[in-house]
C-alpha positions in Angstrom: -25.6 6.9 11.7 -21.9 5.6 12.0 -20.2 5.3 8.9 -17.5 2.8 8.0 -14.7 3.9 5.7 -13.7 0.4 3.2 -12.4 2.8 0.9 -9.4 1.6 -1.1 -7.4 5.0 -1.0 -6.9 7.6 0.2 -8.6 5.4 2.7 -9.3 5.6 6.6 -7.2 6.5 9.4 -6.8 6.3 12.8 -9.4 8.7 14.3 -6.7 9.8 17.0 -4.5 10.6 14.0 -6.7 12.7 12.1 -7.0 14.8 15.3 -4.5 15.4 16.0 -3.5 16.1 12.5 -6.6 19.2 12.5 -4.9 20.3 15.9 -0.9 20.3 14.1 -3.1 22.7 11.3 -4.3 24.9 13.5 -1.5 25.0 16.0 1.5 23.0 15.9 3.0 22.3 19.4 1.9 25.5 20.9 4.3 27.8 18.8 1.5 29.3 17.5 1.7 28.6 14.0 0.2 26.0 11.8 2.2 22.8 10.4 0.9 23.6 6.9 2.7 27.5 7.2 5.9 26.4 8.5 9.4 26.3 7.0 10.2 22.7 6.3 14.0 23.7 6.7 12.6 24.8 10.9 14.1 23.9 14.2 10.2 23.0 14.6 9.8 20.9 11.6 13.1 18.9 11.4 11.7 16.5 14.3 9.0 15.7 12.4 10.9 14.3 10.1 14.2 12.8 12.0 11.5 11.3 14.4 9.3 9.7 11.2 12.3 8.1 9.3 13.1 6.5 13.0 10.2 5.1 13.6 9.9 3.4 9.8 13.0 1.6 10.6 12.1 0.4 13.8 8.9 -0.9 13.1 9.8 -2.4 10.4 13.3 -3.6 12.1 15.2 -2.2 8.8 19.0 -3.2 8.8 21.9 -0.8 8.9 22.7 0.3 5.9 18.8 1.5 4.4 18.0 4.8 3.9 14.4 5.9 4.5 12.9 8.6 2.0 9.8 11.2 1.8 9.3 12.5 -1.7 6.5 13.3 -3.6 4.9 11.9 -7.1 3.3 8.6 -5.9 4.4 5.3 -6.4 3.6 6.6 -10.6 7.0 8.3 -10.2 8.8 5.6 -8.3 8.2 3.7 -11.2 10.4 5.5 -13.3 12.7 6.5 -10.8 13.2 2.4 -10.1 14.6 1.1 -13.2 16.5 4.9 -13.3 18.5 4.3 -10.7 19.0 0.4 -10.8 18.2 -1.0 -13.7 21.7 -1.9 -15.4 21.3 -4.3 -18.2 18.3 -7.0 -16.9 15.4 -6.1 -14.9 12.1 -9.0 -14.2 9.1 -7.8 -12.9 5.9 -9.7 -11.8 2.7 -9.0 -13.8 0.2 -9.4 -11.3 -2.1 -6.3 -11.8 -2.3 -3.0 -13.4 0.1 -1.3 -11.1 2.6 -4.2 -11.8 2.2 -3.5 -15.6 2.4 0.0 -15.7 5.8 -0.3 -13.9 7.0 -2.8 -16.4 6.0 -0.2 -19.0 8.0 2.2 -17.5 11.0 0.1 -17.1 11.1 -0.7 -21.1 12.2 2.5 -21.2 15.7 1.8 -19.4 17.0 -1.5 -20.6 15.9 -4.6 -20.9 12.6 -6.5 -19.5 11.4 -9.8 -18.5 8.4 -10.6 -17.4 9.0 -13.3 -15.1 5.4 -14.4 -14.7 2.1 -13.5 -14.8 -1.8 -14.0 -14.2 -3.0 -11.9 -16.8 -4.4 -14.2 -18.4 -6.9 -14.7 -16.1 -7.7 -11.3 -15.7 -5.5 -11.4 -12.3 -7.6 -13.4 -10.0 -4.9 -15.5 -8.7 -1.2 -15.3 -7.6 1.6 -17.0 -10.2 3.5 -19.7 -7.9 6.3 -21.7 -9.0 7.7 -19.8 -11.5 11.5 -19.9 -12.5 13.6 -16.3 -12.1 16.4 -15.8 -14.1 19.6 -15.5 -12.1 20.6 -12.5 -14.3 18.4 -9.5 -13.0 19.3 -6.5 -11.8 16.4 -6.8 -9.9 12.8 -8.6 -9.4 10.1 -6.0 -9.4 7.1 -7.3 -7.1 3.6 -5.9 -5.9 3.0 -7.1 -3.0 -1.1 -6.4 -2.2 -3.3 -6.1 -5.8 -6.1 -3.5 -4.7 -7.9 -3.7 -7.9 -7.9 -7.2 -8.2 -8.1 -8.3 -4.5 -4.7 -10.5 -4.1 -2.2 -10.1 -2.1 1.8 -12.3 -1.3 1.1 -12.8 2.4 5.1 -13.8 2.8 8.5 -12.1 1.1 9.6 -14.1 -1.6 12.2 -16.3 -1.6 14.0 -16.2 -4.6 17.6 -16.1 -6.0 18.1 -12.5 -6.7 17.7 -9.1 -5.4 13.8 -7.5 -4.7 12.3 -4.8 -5.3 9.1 -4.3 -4.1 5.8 -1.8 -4.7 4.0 -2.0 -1.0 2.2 0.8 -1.6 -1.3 -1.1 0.0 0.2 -3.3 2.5 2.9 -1.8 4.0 2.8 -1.9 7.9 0.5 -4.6 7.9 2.9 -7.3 8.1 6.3 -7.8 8.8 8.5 -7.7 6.0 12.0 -9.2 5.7 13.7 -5.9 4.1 17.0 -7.5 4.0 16.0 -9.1 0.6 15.3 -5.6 -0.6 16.9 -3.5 -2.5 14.2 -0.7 -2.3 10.5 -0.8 -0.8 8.4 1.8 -1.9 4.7 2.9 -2.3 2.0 5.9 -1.6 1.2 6.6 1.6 -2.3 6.7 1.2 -3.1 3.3 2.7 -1.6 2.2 6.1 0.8 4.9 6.4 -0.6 8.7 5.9 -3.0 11.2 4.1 -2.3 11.4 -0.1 0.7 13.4 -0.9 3.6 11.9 0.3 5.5 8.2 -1.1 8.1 6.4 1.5 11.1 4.9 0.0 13.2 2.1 1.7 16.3 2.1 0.0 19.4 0.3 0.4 22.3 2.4 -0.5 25.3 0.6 -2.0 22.8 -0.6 -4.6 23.2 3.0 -5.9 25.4 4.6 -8.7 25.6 1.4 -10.1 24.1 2.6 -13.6 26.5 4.6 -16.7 22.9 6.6 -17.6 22.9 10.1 -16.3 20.0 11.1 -13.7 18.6 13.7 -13.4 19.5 15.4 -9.9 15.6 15.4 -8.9 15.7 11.5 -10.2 18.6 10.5 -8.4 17.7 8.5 -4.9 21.6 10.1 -3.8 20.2 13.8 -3.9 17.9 13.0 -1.4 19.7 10.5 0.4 21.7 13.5 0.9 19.4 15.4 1.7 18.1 14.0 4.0 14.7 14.3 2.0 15.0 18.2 2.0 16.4 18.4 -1.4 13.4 20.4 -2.5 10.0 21.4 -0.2 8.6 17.8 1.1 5.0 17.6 1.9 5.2 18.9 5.1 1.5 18.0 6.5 1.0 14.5 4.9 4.8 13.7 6.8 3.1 14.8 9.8 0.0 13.0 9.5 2.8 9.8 8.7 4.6 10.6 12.0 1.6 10.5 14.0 0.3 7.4 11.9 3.8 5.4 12.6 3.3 6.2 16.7 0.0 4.6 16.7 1.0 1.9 14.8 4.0 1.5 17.6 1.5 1.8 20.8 -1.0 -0.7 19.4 2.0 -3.4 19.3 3.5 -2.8 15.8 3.6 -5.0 12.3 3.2 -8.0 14.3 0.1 -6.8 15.4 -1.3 -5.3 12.8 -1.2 -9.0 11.1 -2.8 -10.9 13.3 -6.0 -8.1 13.3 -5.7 -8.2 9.5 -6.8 -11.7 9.3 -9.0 -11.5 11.8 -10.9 -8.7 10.3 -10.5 -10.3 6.3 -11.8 -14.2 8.2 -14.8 -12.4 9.3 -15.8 -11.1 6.1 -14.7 -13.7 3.8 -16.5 -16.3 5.7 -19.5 -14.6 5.2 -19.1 -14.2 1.8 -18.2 -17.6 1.1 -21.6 -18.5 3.5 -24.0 -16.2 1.9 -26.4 -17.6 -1.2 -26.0 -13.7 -3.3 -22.0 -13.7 -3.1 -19.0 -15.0 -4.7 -15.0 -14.1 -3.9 -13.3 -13.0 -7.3 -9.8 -14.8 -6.2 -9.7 -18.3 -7.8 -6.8 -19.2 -4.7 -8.1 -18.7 -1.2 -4.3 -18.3 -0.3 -3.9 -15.6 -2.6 -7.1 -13.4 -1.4 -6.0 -10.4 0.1 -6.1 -9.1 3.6 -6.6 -5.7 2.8 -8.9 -5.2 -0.2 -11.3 -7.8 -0.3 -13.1 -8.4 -3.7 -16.6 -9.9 -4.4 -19.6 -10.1 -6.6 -23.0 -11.6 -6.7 -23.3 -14.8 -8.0 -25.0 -14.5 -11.9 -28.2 -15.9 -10.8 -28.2 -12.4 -8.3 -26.0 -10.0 -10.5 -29.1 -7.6 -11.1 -29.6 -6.7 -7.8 -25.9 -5.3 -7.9 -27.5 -1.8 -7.6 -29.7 -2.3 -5.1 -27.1 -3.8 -3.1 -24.8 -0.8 -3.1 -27.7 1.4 -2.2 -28.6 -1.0 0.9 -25.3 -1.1 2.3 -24.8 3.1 1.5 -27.9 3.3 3.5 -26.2 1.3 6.3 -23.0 3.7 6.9 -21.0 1.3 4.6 -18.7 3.6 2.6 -16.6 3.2 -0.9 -17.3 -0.3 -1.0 -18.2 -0.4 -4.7 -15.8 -2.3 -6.9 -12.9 -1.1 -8.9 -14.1 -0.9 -12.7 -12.4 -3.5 -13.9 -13.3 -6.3 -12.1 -16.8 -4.8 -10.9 -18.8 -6.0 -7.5 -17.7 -4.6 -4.7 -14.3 -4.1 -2.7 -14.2 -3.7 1.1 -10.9 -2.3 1.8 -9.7 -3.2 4.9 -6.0 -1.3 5.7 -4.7 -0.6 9.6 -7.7 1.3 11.0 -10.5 -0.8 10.1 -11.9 -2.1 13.2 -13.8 -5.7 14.0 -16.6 -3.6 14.7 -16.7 -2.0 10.9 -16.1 -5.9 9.4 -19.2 -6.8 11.7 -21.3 -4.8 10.6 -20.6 -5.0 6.4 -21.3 -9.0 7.5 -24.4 -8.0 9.2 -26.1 -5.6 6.0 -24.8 -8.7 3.5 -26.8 -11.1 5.9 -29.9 -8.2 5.7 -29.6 -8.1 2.0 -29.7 -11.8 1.9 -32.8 -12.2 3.8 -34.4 -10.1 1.4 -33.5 -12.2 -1.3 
């Protein structure tokens, strides 16, 4: 039976990139020694990495002037290493899920925090619009794509002062404006590689603006400097981003990737929008994201919720079950999802129906 990975991270990959991922383990480009055993300091290795902060840029057409980083510790860590290095006096941030608020925790260690707007009141099932931004930030803190909650800002913002944006779950799946940046950041473990590894986008005469000391392994300068090889980087999960980034290229880049996103994310939300047992969770069908779609049954079905999961299990549908706090079910659908796997998650729901 063919399984179809909607997990919501660490998720599916490309099926050529995995391969040749195994084949960089056991022997990476014939010099008889495996990627994972390597220095990352090697005349072998260094490419890797030159060739991956290359490709980053010109996928995502990144102005002079942006650095492009590797580190480890997740996006977790970037959220204390954001309002570190840039957060002078002011800092907003966007409450529009749990990974927005757990950066705003972070930051209210730093300085002062506004939260600019937010739809927690409505246990995040929409996207706030029309909200005023003071003019005074340091910076806007955004997340772009919700995963647990299922929405997602389809467009950059266009507001008055500088961005800085989590895309941990959408990057590469859209073009982004970078230029209204002052640092993109996320994990990998979406769109862009295996767990282990964060990117950072970073813009770098936003830096040494703060009186605070850093510490060296905090500072983004230190590995600016670096060139990301202040310390060991995770040398397999940089490799698996490499070949990740290439693909992305050959099957015609962010531009692309869009136009399949919302030709996968149509096909499944029409059905669930058709189908007597299901319900979207996103009030706004402007804000329902293209790569982790949300849904329940409706309450006069919500007891066959078990049954359900079971069924589509049974089908080759995998990790669709829905993040705890919002429940249902979650069909993640990042880079490598193909039609076919949106097809056929249409066609069990439509089984499942018929039962019913």
């Amino acid at each position: 039976m063919k399984k179809y990975n909607f997990g919501a991270g660490p998720c599916i990959l490309p099926r050529e990139v995995i391969e040749k991922t195994a084949s960089a383990i056991l022997d990476f480009n014939g010099i008889g020694l495996s990627i994972a055993e390597i220095s990352h300091r090697s005349k072998d290795f260094q490419p890797v990495m030159d060739e991956a902060m290359a490709l980053v840029k010109e996928i995502l057409n990144v102005p002079e002037g942006y650095s492009v980083l590797f580190l480890g510790g997740g996006a977790s860590l970037e959220f204390c290493m954001i309002p570190f290095n840039f957060l002078v006096k002011k800092a907003g941030y966007l409450n529009t899920g749990v990974w927005a608020k757990k950066a705003m925790k972070e930051a209210k260690l730093f300085g002062d925090v506004v939260e600019v707007a937010s739809s927690a009141d409505e246990n995040y099932t929409y996207l706030p619009k029309n909200f005023d931004v003071p003019t005074d930030l340091d910076y806007l803190h955004i997340t772009t794509n919700n995963t647990i909650y299922g929405t997602e800002y389809h467009k950059d913002l266009d507001v008055s002062v500088r961005m800085i944006g989590d895309m941990s779950s959408d990057i590469f799946s859209r073009p982004v404006d970078v230029s209204k940046y002052d640092c993109i950041y996320g994990g990998a473990q979406k769109n862009l590689s295996m767990a282990g590894v964060t990117f950072i986008i970073i813009k770098d005469d936003v830096l040494g603006r703060v009186q605070r000391e850093i510490p060296t392994m905090l500072d983004y300068r230190t590995h600016i400097k670096k060139g990301s090889m202040f310390n060991t980087p995770p040398v397999v999960p940089i490799y698996t981003a490499l070949e990740n980034l290439r693909w992305i290229k050959a099957n015609g880049g962010v531009e692309a990737m869009e136009k399949l996103a919302k030709e996968r994310a149509d096909i499944v939300y029409d059905e669930i929008d058709r189908n007597k047992l299901f319900r979207g969770t996103v009030k706004c069908e402007e804000d329902r994201s293209y790569m982790n779609i949300c849904f329940v049954l409706n309450d006069e079905y919500a007891d066959l919720q078990d049954e359900f999961f079971k069924f589509a299990t049974e089908r080759g549908m995998v990790g669709i079950k829905g993040h705890r706090d919002v429940g249902g079910f979650r069909a993640s659908c990042y880079n490598a999802m193909s039609v076919e796997g949106c097809k056929a998650l249409v066609e069990t729901m439509k089984e499942f129906e018929a039962k019913h």
